[in-house]
C-alpha atoms as one frame of an Amber mdcrd trajectory, in Angstrom:
protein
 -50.720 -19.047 -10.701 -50.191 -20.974  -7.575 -47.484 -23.291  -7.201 -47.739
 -25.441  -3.844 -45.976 -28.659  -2.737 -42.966 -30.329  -1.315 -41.011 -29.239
  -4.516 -42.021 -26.112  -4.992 -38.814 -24.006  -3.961 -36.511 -26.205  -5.246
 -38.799 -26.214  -8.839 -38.934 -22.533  -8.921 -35.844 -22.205  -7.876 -34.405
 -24.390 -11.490 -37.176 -22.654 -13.449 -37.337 -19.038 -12.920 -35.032 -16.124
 -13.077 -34.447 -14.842  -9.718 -33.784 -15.909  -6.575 -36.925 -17.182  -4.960
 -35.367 -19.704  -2.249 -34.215 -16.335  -0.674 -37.856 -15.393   0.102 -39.259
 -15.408   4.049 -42.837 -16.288   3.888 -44.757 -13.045   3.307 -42.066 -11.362
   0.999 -41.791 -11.052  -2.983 -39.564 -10.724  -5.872 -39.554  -9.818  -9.392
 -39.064 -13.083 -11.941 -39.156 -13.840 -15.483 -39.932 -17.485 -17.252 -38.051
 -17.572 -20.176 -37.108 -19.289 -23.344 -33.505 -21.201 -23.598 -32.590 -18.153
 -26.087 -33.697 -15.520 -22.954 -36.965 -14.497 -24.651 -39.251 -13.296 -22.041
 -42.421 -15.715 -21.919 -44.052 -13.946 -18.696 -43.147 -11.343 -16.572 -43.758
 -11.811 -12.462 -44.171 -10.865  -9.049 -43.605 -14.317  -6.612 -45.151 -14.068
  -3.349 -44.193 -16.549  -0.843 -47.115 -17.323   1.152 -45.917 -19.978   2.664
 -42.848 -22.944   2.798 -44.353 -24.736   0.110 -46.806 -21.958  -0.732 -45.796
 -19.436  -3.344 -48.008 -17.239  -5.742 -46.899 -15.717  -9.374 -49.037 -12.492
  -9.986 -48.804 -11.913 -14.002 -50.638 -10.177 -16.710 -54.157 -11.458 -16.480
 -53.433 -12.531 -20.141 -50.447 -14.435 -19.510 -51.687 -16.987 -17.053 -52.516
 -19.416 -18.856 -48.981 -19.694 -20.847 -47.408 -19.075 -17.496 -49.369 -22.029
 -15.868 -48.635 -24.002 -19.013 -45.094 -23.174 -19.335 -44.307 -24.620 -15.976
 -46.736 -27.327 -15.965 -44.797 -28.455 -18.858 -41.204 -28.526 -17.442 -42.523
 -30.041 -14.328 -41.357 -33.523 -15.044 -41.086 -35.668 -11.455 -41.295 -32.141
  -9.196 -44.043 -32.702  -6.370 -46.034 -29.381  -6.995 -49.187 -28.533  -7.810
 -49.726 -25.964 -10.354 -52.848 -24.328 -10.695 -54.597 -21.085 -12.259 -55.766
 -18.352  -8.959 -58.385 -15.355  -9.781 -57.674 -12.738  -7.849 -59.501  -9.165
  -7.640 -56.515  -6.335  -6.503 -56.086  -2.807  -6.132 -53.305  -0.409  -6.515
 -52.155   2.024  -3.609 -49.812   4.514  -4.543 -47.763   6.138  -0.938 -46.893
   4.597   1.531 -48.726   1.898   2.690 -48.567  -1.771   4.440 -49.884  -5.449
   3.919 -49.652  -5.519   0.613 -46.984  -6.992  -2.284 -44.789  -3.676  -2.831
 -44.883  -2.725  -6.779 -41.876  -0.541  -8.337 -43.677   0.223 -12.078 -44.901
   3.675 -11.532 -41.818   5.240 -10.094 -43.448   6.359  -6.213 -44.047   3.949
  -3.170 -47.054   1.588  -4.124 -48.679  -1.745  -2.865 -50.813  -3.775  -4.562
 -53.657  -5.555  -1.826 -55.032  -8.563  -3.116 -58.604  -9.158  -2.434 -59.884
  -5.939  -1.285 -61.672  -3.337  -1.737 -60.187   0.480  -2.301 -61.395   2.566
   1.590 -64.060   5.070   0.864 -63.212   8.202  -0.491 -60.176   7.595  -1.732
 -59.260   9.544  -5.072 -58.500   7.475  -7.500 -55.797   7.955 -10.176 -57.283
   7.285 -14.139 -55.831   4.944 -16.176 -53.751   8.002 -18.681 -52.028   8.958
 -15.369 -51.410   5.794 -14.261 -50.269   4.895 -17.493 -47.752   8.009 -17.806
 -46.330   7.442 -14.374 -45.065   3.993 -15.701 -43.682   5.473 -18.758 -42.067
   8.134 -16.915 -40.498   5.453 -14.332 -39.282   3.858 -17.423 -40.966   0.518
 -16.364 -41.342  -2.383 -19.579 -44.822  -3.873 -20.044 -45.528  -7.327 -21.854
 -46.981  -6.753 -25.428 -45.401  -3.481 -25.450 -41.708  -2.835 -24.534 -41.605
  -7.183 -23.765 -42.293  -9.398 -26.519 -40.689 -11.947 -28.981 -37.712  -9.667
 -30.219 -36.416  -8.689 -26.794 -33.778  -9.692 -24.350 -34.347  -8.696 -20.290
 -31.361  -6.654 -20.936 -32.542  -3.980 -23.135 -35.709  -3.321 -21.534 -33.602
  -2.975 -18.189 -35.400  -6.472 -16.650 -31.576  -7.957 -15.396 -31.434  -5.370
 -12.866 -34.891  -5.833 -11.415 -35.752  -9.752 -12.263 -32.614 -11.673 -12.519
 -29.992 -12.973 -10.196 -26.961 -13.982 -11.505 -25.672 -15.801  -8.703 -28.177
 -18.229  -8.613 -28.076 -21.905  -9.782 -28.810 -22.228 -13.725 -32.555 -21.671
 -15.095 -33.512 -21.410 -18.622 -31.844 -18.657 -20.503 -29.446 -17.793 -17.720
 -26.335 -18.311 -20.278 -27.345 -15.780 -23.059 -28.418 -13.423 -20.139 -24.763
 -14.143 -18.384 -22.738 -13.814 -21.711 -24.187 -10.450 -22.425 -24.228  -9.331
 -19.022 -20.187 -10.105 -18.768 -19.029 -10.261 -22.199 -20.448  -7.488 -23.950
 -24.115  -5.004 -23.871 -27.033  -4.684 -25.221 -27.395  -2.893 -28.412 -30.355
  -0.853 -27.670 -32.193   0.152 -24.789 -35.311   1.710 -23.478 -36.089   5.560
 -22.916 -38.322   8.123 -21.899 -38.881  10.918 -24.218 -40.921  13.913 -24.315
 -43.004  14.474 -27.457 -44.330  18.184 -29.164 -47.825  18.054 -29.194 -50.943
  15.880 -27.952 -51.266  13.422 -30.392 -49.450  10.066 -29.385 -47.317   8.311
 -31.844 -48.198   4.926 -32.869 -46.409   1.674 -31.797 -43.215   0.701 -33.200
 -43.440   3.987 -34.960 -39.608   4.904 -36.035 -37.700   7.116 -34.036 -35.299
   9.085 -35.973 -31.734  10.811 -35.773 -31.082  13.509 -38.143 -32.823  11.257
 -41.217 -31.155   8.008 -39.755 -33.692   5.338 -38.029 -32.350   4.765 -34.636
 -35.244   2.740 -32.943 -39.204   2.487 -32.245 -41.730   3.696 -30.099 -43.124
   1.253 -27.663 -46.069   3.204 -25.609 -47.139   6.675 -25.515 -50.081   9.000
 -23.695 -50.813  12.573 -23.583 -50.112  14.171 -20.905 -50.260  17.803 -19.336
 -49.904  19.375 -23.320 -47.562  17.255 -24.259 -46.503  13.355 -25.032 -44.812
  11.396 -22.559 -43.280   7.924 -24.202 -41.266   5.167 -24.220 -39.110   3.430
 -26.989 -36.003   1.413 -27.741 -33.039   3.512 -29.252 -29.825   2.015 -30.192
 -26.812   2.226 -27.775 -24.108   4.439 -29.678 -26.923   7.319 -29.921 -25.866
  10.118 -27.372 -28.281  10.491 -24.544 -29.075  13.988 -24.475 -29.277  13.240
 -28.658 -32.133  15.439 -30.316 -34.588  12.944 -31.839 -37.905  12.903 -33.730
 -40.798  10.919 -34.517 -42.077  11.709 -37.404 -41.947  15.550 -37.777 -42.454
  16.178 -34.155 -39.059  16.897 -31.571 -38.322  14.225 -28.903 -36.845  15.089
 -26.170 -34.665  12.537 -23.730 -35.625  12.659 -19.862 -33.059  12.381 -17.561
């Protein structure tokens, strides 16, 4: 979604969840849009590609709500908000001219609007999907949806500045944040066997439900996933799903 115009820091800057006056042209941060009561309505990366110039990179199924969502709290702002197709590719290492990506726990650019070079191994979409589970990294319609605050699937850290002017949802965010903690959180577990579990599929302690699985993939004999599990439950706690062990990662 680009948002362009004489406005658009300031707008952003009332709107969204981090600090994106901060940003030289050419650099990027991780935001969130969301809801008065903190629920997460898109996820982000904002590149500034300019003064008045900025780009939100989202799920290619949120933009759309992410274009309407600000189009509809635009009011009087001088900005032009429109939808952007763009074709992208992932480079995991080291690597330069492209918007730096944290989901997959290793170095990694994504480089808008090019092509992969020749010969390059590519990594398939299990692996890719295991390295963000095992970097512990939320996805929308998985660990993000309706019933979740930024703070337990670890989004405050990486997406929110609390020193920022005030944006939608920024008090429930800052009353948890100071006040008190969330009641649940994400982890990574290990899981017996090859067979994935399905979503929101209990995770138990002793016979006592203690949370849900939110994504899982085979991977190297074994399950790699990741799930919400309530606060009080020890982290090095022997769980199960189902009949089969889980095992925390550290």
């Amino acid at each position: 979604v680009r948002v362009a115009g004489p406005d658009a820091e300031g707008y952003l800057q009332r709107l969204l969840s981090n600090d994106v006056a901060a940003l030289a042209t050419g650099d990027s941060c991780e935001a969130l849009l969301l809801t008065p009561k903190a629920r997460v309505m898109a996820p982000m990366c904002v590149l500034r590609r300019g003064a008045d110039d900025f780009l939100l990179l989202t799920e290619p199924e949120l933009g759309e709500t992410l274009r309407a969502g600000l189009v509809r709290m635009r009011f009087a702002a001088k900005v032009e908000i429109e939808l952007e197709e763009h074709e992208s590719f992932l480079l995991l290492g080291a690597g330069e001219g492209g918007v730096p990506n944290r989901d997959y726990g290793v170095p990694a650019i994504e480089v808008l609007d090019s092509s992969p070079p020749k010969g390059m191994p590519e990594v398939g979409e299990d692996e890719l999907e295991a390295l963000r589970i095992e970097a512990g990294t939320p996805r929308f319609g998985r660990e993000i949806d309706e019933r979740v605050l930024p703070a337990e699937a670890g989004l405050v850290e990486r997406a929110v500045s609390l020193d920022k002017s005030c944006f939608p949802g920024q008090e429930p965010i800052a009353r948890l944040h100071y006040r008190g903690h969330a009641n649940r959180g994400l982890r990574v577990l290990r899981l017996e066997g090859t067979e994935p579990p399905s979503p929101d599929e209990e995770i138990l302690f002793g016979d006592k439900p203690v949370g849900r699985i939110t994504s899982a993939v085979a991977r190297d004999g074994e399950v790699v996933a990741l799930g919400y599990v309530r606060a009080e439950v020890p982290a090095d706690a022997e769980l199960r799903v189902g009949e089969v062990l889980a095992r925390p990662v550290h």
